[in-house]
C-alpha positions in Angstrom: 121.7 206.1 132.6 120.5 203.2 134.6 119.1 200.1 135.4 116.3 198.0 136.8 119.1 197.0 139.9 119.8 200.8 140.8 123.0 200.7 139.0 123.7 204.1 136.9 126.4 205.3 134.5 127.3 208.4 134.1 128.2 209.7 130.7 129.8 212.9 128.9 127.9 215.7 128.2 126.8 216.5 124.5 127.0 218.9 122.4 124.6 219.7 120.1 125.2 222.7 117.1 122.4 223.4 114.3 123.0 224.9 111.2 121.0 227.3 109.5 121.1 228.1 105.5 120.9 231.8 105.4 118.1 231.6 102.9 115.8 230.7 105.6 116.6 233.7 107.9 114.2 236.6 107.5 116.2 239.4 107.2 113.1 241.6 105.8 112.5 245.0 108.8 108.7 245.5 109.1 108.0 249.5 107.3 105.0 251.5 107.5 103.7 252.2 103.7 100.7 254.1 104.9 100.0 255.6 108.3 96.6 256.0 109.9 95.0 259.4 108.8 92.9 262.1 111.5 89.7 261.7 111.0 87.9 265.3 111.8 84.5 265.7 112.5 83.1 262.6 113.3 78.9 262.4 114.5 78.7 260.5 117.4 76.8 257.1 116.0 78.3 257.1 112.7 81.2 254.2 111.8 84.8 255.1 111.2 87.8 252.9 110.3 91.4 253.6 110.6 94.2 251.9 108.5 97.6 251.5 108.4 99.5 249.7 105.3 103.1 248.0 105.9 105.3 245.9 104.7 106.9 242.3 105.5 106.0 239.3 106.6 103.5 237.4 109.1 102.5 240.7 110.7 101.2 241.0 113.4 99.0 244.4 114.4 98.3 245.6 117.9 96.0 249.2 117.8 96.0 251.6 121.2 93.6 254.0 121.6 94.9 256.8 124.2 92.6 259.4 126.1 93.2 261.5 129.5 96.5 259.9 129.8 95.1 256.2 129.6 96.2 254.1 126.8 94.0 250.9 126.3 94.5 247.6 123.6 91.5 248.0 121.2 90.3 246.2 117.8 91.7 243.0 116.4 94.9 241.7 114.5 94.1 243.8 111.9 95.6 246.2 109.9 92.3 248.3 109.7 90.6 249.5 113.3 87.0 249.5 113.1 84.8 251.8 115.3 81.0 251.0 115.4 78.8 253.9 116.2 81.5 255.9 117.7 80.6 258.3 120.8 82.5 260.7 122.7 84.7 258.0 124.8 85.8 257.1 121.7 87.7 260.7 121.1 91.5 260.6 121.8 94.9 259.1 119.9 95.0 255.6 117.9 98.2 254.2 117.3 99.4 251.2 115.8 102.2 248.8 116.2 103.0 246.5 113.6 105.5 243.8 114.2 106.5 239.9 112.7 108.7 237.3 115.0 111.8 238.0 113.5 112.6 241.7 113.2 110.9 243.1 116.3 108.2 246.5 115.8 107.8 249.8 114.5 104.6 252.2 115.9 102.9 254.0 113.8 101.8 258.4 114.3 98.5 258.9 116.2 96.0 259.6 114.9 92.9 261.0 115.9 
């Protein structure tokens, strides 16, 4: 602490604890319900959608699409991956991980 003069004060440090009521801790673990199925033969220009279904709270959804060793971020926070007239760069693995801010992530099985 100090003053307008240049004077200071040092003080004690503090301490400071917080208490948390156990009801408000998330103890729920994110688990796949559904995982994204194969889709076989696809026409190039036609749509296609692949969707996972899981359980707990504010998930979050991050797809990867995987081809000739590469594996890229594609679609949206979204539990369904959308592919608009799909062509043949599309063709490889699509995997999912699913996660909330509490109880880290689970991945789901390619699929292709």
């Amino acid at each position: 602490i100090s003053n307008p003069t240049g004077g200071y004060v040092e003080t004690s440090p503090a301490q400071l604890t917080t208490r948390i009521k156990e009801e408000d801790i998330n103890y729920e673990v994110v688990q796949i319900k559904q995982q994204p199925s194969n889709l076989d033969n696809m026409t190039p220009g036609e749509d296609v959608e692949f969707v996972v279904e899981a359980d707990g709270k504010d998930l979050s959804y991050k797809w990867h699409h995987t081809t000739a060793g590469r594996t890229s971020e594609v679609g949206e926070n979204n539990p369904t991956l959308h592919i608009h007239n799909v062509k043949s760069d599309d063709e490889g693995d699509y995997t999912c991980t699913i996660s909330n801010p509490t109880d880290g992530a689970v991945k789901t099985n390619p699929a292709r």
